[in-house]
PAFI-135616 format. One record per residue (C-alpha): x, y, z; residue number from 1; residue in one letter. Coordinates in pm, 1 decimal, m for minus. Example, Ala and Ser with C-alpha at 12.3 -4.5 7.8 and 13.67 -1.06 7.14 Angstrom:
BEGIN
xx,yy,zz,num,residuo
1230.0,m450.0,780.0,1,A
1367.0,m106.0,714.0,2,S
! end
This chain:
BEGIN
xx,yy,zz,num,residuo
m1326.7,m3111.6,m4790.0,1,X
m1634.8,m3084.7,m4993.8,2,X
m1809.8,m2769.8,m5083.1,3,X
m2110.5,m2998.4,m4901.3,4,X
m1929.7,m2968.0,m4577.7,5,X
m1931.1,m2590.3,m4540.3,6,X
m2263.2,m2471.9,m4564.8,7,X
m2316.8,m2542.6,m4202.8,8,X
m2082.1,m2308.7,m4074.4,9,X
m2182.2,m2049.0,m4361.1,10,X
m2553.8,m2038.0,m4236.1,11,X
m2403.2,m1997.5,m3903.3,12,X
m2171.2,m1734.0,m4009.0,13,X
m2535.6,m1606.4,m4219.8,14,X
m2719.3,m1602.5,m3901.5,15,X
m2491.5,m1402.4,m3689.2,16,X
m2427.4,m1105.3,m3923.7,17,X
m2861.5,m1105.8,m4016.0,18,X
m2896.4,m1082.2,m3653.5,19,X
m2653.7,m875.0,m3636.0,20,X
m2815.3,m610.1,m3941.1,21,X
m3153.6,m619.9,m3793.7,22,X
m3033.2,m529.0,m3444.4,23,X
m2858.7,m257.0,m3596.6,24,X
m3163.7,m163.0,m3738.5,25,X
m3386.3,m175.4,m3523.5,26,X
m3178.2,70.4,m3352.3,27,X
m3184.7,282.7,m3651.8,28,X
m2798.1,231.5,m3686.9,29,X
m2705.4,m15.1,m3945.8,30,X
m2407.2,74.2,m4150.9,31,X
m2510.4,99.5,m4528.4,32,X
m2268.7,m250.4,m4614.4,33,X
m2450.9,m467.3,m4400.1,34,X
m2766.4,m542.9,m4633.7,35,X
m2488.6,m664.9,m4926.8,36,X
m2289.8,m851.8,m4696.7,37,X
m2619.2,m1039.6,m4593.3,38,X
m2735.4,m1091.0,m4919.2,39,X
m2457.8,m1213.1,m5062.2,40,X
m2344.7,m1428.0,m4824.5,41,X
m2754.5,m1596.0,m4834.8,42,X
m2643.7,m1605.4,m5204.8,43,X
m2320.2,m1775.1,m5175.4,44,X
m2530.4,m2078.2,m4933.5,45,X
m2783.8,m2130.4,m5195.7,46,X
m2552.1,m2090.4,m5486.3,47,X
m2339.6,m2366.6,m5328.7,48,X
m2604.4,m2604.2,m5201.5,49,X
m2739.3,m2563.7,m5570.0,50,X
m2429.2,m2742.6,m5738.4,51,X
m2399.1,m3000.6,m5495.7,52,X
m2786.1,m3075.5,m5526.2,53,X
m2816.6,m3047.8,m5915.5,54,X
m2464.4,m2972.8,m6037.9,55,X
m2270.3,m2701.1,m6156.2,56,X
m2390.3,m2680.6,m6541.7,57,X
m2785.4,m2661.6,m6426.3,58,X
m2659.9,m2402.7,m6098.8,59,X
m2591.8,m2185.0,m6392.4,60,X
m2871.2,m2240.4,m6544.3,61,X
m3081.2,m2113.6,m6247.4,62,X
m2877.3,m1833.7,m6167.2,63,X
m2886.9,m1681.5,m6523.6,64,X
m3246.8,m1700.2,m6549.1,65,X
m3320.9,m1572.0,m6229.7,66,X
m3075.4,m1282.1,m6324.3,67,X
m3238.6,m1190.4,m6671.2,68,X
m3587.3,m1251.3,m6576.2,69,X
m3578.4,m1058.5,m6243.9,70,X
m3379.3,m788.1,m6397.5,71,X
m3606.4,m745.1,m6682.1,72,X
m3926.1,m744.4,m6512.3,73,X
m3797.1,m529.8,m6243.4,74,X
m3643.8,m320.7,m6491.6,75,X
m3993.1,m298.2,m6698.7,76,X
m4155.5,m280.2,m6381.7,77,X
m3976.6,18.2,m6259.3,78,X
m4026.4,243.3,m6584.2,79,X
m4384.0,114.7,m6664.5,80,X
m4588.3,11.8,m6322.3,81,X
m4722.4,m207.8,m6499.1,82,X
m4545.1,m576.1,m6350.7,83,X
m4585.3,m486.0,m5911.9,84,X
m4725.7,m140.9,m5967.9,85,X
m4535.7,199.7,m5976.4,86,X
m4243.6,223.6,m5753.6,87,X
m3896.6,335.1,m5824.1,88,X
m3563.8,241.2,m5599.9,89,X
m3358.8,462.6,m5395.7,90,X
m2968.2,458.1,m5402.2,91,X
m2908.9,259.0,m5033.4,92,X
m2899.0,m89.7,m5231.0,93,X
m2607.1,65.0,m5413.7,94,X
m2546.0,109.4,m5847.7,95,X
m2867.1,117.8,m6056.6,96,X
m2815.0,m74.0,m6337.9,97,X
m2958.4,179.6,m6603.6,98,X
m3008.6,363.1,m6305.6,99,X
m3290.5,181.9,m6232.1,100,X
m3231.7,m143.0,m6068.1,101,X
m2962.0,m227.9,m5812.0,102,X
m2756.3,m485.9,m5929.8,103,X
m2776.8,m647.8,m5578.6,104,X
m3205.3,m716.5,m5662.3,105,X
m3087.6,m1022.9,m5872.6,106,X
m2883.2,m1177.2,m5614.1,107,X
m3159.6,m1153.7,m5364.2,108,X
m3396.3,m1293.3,m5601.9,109,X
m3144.2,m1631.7,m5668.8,110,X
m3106.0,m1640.1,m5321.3,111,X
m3465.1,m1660.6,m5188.5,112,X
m3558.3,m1841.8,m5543.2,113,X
m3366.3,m2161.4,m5474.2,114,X
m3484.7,m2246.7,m5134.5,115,X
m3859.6,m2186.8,m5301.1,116,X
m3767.7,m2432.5,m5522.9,117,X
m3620.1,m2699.1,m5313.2,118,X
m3936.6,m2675.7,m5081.9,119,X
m4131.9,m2701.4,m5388.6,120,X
m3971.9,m3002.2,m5547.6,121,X
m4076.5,m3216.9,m5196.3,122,X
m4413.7,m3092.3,m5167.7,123,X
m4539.1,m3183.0,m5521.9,124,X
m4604.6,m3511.3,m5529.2,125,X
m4361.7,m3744.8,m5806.0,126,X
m4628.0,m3876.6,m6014.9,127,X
m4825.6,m3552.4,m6015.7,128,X
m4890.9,m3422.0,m6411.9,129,X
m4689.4,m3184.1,m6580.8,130,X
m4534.3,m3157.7,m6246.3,131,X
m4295.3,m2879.9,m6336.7,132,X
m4560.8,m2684.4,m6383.2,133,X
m4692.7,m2721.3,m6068.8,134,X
m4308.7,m2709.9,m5856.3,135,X
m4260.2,m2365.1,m6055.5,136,X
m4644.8,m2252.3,m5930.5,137,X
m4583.2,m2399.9,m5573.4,138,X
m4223.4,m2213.0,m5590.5,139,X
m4333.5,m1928.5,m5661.1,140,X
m4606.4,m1915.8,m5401.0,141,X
m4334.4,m1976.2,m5142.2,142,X
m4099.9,m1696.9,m5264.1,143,X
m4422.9,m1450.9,m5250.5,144,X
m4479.0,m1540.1,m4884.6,145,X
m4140.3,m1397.1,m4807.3,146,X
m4241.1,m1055.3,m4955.5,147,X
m4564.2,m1051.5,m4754.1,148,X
m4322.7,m944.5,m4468.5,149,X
m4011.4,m826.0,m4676.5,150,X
m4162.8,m567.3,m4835.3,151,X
m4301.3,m333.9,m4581.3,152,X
m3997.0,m353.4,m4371.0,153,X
m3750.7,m251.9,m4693.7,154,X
m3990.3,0.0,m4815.5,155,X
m3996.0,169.2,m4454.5,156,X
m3574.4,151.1,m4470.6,157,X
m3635.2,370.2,m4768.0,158,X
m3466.6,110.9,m4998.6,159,X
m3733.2,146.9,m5233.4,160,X
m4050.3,401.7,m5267.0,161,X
m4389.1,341.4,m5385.2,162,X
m4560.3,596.0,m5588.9,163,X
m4904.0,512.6,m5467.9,164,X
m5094.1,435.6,m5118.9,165,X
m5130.8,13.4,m5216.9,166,X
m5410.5,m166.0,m5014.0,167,X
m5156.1,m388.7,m4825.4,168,X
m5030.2,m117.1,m4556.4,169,X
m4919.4,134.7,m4857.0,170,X
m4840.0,m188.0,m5125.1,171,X
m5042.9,m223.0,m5405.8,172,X
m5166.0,m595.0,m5429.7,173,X
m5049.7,m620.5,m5750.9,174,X
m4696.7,m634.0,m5621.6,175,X
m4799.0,m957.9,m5479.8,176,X
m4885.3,m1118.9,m5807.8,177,X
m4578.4,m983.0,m6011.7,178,X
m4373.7,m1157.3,m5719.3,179,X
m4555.8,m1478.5,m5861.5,180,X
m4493.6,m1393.7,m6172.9,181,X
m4137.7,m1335.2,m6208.3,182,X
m4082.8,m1663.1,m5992.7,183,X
m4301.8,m1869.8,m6203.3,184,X
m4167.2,m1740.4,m6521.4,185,X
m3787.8,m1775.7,m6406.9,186,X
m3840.1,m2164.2,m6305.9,187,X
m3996.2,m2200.6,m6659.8,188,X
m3723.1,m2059.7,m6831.0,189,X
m3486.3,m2295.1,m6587.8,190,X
m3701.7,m2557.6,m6654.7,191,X
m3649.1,m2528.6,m7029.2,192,X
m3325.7,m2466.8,m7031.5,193,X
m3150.9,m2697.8,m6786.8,194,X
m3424.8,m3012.2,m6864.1,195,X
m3431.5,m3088.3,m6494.7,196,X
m3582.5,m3435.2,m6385.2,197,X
m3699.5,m3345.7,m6061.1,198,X
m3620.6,m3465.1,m5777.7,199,X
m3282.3,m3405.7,m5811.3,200,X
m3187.8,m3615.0,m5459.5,201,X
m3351.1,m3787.1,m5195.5,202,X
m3109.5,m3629.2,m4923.5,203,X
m3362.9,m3483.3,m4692.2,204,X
m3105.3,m3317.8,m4435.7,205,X
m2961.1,m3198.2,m4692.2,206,X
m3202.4,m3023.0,m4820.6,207,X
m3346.1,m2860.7,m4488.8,208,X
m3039.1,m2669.1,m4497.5,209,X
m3200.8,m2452.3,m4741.4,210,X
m3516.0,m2428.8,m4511.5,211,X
m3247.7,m2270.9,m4214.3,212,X
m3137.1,m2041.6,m4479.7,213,X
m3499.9,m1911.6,m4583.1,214,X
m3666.7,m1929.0,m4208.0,215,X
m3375.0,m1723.9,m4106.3,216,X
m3414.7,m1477.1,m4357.6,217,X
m3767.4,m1404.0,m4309.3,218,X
m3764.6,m1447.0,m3939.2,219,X
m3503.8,m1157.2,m3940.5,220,X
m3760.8,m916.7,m4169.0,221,X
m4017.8,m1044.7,m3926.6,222,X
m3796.0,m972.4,m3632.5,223,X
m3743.1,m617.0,m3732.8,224,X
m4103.3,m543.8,m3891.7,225,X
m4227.9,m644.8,m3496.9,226,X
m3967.9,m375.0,m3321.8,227,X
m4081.1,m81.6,m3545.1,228,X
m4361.2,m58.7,m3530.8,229,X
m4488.2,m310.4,m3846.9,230,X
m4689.1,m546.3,m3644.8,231,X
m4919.0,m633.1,m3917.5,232,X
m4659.3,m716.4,m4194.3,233,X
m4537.3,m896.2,m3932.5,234,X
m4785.4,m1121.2,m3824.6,235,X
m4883.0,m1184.2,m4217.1,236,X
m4542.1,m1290.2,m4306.4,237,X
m4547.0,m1500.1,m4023.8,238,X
m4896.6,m1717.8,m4121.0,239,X
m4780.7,m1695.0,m4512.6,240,X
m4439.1,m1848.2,m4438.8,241,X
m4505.6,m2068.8,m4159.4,242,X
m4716.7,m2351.3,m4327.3,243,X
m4449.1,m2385.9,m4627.4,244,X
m4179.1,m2410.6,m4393.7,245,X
m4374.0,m2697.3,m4167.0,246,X
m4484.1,m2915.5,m4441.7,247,X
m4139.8,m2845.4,m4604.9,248,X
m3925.9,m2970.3,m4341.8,249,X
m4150.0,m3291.0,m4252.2,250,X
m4187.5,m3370.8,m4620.6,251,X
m3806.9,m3370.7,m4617.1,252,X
m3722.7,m3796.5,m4494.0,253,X
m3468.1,m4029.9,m4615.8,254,X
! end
């Protein structure tokens, strides 16, 4: 049996229990392990779907620099303001690493990062020039329009505060381009690193496995941002997600 062969049943397994979280919460009533669980089981899908698309050696690759460059500009973000805008994070996500970050932000970031990319990597034409550029700006454009939605429902979970009334219901805007930032950055750095030839495969049903695993993601944010009371955040995460998502999956053909 091929690692290949059970990603199916983990994005069903995935599906259930992110159901199951934002039920919980929407009910006010979700115990405090869920969110981990969730996340790390999104991260174990896209970790795994990683190495079969592009091999172990460059999986690594990925996951480090996501790690170090979301850490650091999270980290610099937090004491500074200066990356999203000023914010700081409560305990509910679990240890602060320098009692700043939780150490569960970096796995989130991977997770959500490597579907970006995937979608990326089919919408940018082959031939285009310096076409890595453009997958890491596409990228991180589609790992932005997650947080359009994400945000807003985490902050009102009180998983992390902002220290200023932001334009975007209580987010500053410039959280928005730091989101692009640390994306676009981190597939650099991959980029460098691994020396990627994209595409890695031509395995379109493959690859829309990775679709299922960010459209259920966000539709579980948007889910829970429509039952309390977040209409708005909801409705934006829906229009910034949707199009990616579309295009994605029909760009995605043997």
């Amino acid at each position: 049996m091929t690692l290949r062969r059970i990603i199916t049943p983990l994005l069903v397994f995935y599906a259930l229990i992110t159901a199951y979280l934002h039920i919980t919460g929407i009910m006010r009533s979700s115990p405090l392990f869920l969110v981990p669980l969730v996340t790390v089981s999104g991260f174990s899908i896209a970790l795994i779907h990683s190495s079969e698309r592009m091999n172990w050696k460059r999986t690594l690759w990925l996951l480090a620099s996501a790690f170090v460059v979301s850490l650091t500009f999270e980290s610099v973000g937090v004491v500074t303001g200066l990356v999203y805008g000023p914010y700081h994070y409560t305990t509910k996500l679990g240890y602060l690493f320098l009692g700043l970050v939780p150490l569960i932000i970096p796995v989130a970031w991977f997770m959500m990062m490597y579907p970006s990319l995937v979608v990326a990597d089919w919408l940018v034409p082959a031939k285009t020039r310096s076409r890595l550029i453009f997958v890491a700006a596409v990228g991180a454009l589609i790992m932005t329009a997650w947080d359009v939605v994400m945000d807003p429902v985490m902050v009102q979970g009180g998983h992390w505060v902002w220290d200023v009334n932001g334009a975007y219901f209580g987010i500053p805007l410039q959280n928005f381009f730091g989101w692009w930032l640390t994306t676009f950055v981190t597939f650099l750095v991959f980029f460098w690193l691994a020396k990627p030839d994209f595409p890695q495969t031509h395995d379109g049903n493959f690859d829309r496995q990775v679709i299922l695993l960010y459209v259920i993601t966000a539709l579980g944010h948007i889910m829970i941002a429509l039952f309390t009371g977040l209409g708005g955040p909801a409705m934006a995460g829906f229009f910034a997600i949707l199009p990616w998502m579309i295009f994605g999956w029909m760009r995605m053909k043997n």
